[in-house]
N, C-alpha and C positions, 0 to 999 in steps of 0.2 A: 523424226527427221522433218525437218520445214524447209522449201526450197523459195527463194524470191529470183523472178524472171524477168531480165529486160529484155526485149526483141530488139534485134535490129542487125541483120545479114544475107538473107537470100536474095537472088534477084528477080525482079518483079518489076516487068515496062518500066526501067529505071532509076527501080529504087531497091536498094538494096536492105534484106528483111534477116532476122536472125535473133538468135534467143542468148540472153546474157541471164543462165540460170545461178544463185546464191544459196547455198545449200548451209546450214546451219546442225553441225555435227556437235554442240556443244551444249553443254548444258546450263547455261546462261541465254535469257532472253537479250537480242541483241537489237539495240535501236541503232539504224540510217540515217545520219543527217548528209544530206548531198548540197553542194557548194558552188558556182560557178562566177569565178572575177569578183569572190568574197560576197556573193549574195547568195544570201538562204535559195534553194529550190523548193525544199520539201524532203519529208522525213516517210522511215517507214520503220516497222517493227519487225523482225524474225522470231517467233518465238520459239522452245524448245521442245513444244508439242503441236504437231498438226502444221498444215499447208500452209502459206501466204503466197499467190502467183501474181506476179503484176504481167504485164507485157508493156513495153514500149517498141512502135518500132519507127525507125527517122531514114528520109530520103539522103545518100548520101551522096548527092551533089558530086559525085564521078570520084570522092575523095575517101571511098571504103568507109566501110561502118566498124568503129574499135567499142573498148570497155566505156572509153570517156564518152565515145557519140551516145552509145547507149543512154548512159547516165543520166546525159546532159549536165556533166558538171567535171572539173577539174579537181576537185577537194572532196573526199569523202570522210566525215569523224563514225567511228564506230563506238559504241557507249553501251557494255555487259554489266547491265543491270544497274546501273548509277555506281560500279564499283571501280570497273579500268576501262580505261578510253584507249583507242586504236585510231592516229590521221594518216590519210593516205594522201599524196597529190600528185598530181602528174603535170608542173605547172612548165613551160618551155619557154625556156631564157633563150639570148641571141643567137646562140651556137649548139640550140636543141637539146640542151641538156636538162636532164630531170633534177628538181631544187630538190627533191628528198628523194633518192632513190632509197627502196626497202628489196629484199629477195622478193617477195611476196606481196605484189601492189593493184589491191583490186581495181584499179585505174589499167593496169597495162593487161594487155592481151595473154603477154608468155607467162601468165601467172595461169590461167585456165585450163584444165583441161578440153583439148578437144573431143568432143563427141561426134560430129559430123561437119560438114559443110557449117553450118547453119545453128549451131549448139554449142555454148561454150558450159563450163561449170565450174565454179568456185567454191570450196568446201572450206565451213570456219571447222577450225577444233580444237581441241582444247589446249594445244600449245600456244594458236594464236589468242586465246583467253590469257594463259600463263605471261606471254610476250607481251599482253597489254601494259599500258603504266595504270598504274594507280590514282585515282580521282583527287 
């Protein structure tokens, strides 16, 4: 099992700290490309053996810490093994609605489980492998 973690929720003299852990149940190595207003941020890897922990964690300016603060991106491509690709966005039109909603949006909060205060987790598996599209 390999988990990838973004902080960003407890509070702390004004800034709020918390963990946005990715847990990788699948048997496919799964590449991160994170996305913000259509510019690259930066990528990561999960692989299907062993840890990867990042932490990030961001001041959240009295507007709460979500999946996206974490992030720091609006658009996330998920890519199993150069085989099926997975996009997720959380992009918010005039009347706040989500351009692509999915059940399962690792952008949004109610896709994670709660673990504590401060702990969120997100599990790939191999359904969401099966639901990817094909490259």
């Amino acid at each position: 099992m390999l988990s990838l973690s973004f902080s960003s929720c407890v509070r702390e003299a004004g800034v709020e700290k918390g963990t946005y852990m990715l847990i990788n149940n699948t048997s496919k190595d799964i590449e991160i490309e994170l996305y913000s207003y259509g510019i690259y941020r930066g990528s990561n890897t999960i692989d299907k053996h062993g840890d990867l922990i990042e932490k990030f964690t961001k001041a959240s300016m009295g507007k709460g810490v979500t999946a996206m603060s974490a992030f720091d991106a609006d658009s996330i491509v998920l890519t199993y093994e150069n085989e099926k690709r997975q996009i997720y966005t959380n992009i918010v039109k005039e009347k706040h609605q989500n351009v692509n909603p999915k059940s399962r949006n690792i952008l949004e909060d109610t896709s994670y489980t709660i673990e504590s205060e401060d702990l969120y987790r997100y599990i790939f598996t191999e359904e969401d492998y099966e639901n990817a599209e094909e490259i």
